[in-house]
N, C-alpha and C positions, 0 to 999 in steps of 0.2 A: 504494500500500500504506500502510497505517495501524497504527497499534498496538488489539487489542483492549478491550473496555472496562477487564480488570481491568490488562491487559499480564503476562499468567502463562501458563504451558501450558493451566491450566486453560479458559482461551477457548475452547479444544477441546471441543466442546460433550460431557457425559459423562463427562469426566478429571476427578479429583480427588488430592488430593495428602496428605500425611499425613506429619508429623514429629516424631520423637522423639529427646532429648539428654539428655545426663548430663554436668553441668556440671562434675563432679570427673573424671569422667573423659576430658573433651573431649572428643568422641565423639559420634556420632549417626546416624540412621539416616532414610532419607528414602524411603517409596513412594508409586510411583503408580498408580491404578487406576482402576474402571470398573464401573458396574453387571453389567454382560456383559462376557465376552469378547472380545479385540480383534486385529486381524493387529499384529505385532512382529518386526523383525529388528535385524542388528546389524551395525558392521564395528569393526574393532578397527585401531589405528594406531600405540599405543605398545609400547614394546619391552617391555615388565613389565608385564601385565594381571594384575588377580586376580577369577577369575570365577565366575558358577556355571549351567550349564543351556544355556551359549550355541549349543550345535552343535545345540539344539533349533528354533533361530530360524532354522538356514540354508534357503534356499528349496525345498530337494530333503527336506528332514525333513519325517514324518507331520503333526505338531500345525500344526495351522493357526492357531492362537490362543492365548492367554496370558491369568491370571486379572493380575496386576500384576509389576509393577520393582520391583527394588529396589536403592537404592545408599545405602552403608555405608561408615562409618570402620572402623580396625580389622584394615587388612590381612587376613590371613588368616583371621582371629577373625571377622572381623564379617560373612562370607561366610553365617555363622550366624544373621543377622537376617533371609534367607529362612526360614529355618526355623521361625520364629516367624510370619513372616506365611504359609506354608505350614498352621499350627495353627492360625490366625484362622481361615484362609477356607474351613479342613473344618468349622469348627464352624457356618459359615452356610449349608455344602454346596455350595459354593463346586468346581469340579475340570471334570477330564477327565475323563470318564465310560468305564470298564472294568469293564463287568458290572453288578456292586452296587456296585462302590467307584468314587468321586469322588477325583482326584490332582489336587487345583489344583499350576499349571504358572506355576513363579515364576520367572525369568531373574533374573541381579544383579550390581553388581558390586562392588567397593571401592578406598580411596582409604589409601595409608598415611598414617597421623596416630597415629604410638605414641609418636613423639618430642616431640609436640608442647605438654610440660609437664604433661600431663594424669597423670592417676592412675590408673596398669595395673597394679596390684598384684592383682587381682582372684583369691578364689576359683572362681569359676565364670564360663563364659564369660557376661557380660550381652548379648550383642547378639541374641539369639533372643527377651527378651523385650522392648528395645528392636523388636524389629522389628515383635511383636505389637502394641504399644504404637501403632506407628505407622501400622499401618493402621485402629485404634480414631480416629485424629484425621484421617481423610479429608474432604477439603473443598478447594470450590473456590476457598477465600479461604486464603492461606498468607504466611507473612511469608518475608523475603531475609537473607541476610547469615548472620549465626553462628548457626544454627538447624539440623536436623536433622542429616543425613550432613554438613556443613557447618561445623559449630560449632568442628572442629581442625582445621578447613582451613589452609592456607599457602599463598601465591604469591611465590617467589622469596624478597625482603624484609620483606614484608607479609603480613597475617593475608589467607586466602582465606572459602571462604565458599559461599553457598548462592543459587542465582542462577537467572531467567525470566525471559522477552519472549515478547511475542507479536504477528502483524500478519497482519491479515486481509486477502488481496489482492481485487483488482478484480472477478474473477470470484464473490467471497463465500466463496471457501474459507479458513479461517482455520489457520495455523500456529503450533508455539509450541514454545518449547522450555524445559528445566530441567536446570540443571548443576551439579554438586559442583567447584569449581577450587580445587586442590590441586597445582600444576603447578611442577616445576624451574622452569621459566622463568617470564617476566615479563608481567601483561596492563598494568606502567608504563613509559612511555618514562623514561630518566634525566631529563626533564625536568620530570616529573612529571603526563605527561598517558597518558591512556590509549591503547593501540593500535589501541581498535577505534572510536576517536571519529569517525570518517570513517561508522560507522553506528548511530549515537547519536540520539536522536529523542526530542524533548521535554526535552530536557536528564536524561535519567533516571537517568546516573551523572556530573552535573555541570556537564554543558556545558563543559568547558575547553577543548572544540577540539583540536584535531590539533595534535603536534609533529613536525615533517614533516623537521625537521634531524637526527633518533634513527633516518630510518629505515635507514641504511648501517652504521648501529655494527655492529663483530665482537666487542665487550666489551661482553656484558648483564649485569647485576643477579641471577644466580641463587641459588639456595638453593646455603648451604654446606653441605658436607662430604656432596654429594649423594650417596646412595649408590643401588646399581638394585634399582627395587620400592619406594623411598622416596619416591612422590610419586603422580601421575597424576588428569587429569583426567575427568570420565566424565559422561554426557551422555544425556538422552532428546530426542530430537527428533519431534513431533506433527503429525498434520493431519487434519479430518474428512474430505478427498478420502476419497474407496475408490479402497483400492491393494490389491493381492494382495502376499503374502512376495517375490519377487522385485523390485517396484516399493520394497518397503520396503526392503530391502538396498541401491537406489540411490539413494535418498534419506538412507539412512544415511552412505552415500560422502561424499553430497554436500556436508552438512553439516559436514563436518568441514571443510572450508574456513573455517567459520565460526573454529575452533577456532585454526587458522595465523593467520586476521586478526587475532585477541584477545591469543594467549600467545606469546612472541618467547625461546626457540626452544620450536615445540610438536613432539609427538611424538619423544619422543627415545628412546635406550635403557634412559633408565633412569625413562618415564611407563609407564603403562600407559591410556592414551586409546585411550576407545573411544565411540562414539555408539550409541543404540538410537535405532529410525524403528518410530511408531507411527500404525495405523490406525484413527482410531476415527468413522466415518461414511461417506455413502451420498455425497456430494457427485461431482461431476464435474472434475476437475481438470489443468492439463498440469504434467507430472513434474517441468519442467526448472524451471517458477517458481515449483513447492512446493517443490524442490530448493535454490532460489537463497534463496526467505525463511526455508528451517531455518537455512542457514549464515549468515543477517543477525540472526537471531533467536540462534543461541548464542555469538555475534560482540558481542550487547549484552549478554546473559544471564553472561557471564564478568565482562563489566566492571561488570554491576550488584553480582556474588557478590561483587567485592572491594570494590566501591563502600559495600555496606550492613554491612559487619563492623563489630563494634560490641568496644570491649575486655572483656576478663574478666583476674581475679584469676588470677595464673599463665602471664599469657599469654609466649611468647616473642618474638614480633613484635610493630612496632607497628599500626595500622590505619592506610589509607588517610587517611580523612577524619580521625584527628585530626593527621596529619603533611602536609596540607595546609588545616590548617584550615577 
């Protein structure tokens, strides 16, 4: 297995990505899409999700397909920048087809960042037109780090962020994943190396190598004064295999292993981590090693999100890279 040429979801041949921030307000909003529609499901793992559309995805629901994702800052508020990409994609006729009327079908979720210094004082909710906004910047080239749903992110001590990998296996089928980490817990060992460096390739959040002496500690690094529904990390996971809703549901599972390799403690009760598995292609492939490279792929994609955070004015964390120079 390899990394694709650009190492983003977007390697998926199809997928494009799209993000939009508001620097005063920390805040952002991050979709993903597709010229057609595509199979999509989901599995949820933390104890505090904030979602919208999800019982759509399960494999026993009518809708076989989805126009785009989308993941948002904003807790409950930003739940609202489907809604905006909901009023993009009628305007391109873009939907579910019911008669004469088109329902494009947007699953979504969110990540709390209202604490995170930013500027909530707001008249009106902004993230419906962040959301339009950001599926107007679709493309399969996208930058990392403090950039869309991403830009308030937090990881424990450190500014979190907006993160993809991707690696094409043997057989030609390519996986790829893109994650908002914003997670209680931590993707840095106290020693200052990453957790998921054991699946690191190409040095793309550093190269420092494993700290293999962090991994028994019962005393992690978490975000203070956690509270539940104040955090969570959320995730899409890609492959052009053709997979049906149920194949995506387990691939959804599987991934999140990726998500335990990276953030130390992941899933807890007070994250709201959940994966979406998307299908987007005709390719042939077996479950168990498209399974294995989602969870290698958002296993690097967490550590790149915290890897490539960059500071802002206001910030209340430091960043990664300028606290290890």
């Amino acid at each position: 297995m390899r990394p694709g040429p650009r190492n983003l979801i977007t390697d998926v041949a199809g997928l494009k990505v799209g993000n939009s921030s508001d620097a005063t307000l920390k805040s952002g909003v991050t979709v993903l899409s597709a010229d057609t529609p595509f199979v999509a499901s989901v599995h949820v793992m933390g104890g505090a999700p904030g979602t919208r559309e999800l019982s759509l995805l399960e494999p026993d629901k009518s809708v076989q397909s989805v126009d785009a994702l989308v993941l948002s800052g904003g807790s409950a508020f930003g739940l609202d920048a489907c809604s905006g990409v909901v009023n993009g994609l009628r305007k391109t006729g873009r939907g579910f087809a019911v008669g004469d009327v088109r329902v494009p079908i947007v699953p979504g979720a969110i990540i709390f960042d209202l604490l995170n210094g930013g500027d909530k004082d707001w008249d009106r909710n902004p993230y419906a037109d962040l959301g339009e906004k950001a599926l107007t910047q679709l493309s399969d080239e996208f930058s990392l780090g403090s950039v869309g749903a991403g830009v308030g992110a937090m990881c424990a001590r450190l500014k979190g962020g907006l993160g993809s990998a991707s690696l094409t296996l043997n057989d030609g089928v390519t996986v790829g994943a893109l994650v908002v980490a914003n997670p209680v817990g931590s993707a840095v060992t106290s020693g200052g190396k990453f957790w998921a460096a054991p699946f690191e390739i190409n040095q793309e959040f550093g190269g420092l190598g494993a700290d293999t002496g962090t991994y028994g500690e019962t005393r992690l690094p978490l975000k203070t004064d956690a509270q539940e529904g104040a955090n969570t990390t959320i995730a899409i996971v890609a492959t052009d295999a053709k997979l049906g809703k149920s194949q995506a549901k387990r691939l959804a599972i599987a991934a999140h292993d990726g998500m335990a390799r990276a953030i130390v403690p992941s899933h807890t009760p007070m994250d709201g981590d959940l994966v979406f598995a998307v299908s987007h292609g005709q390719k042939t492939g077996d479950l168990a090693q498209i399974g294995h490279a989602a969870a290698t792929c958002l296993a690097r994609a967490i550590s790149r999100a915290v890897f490539e955070a960059t500071p802002a004015e206001g910030d209340l964390l430091p960043c990664f890279r300028d606290l290890a120079g």
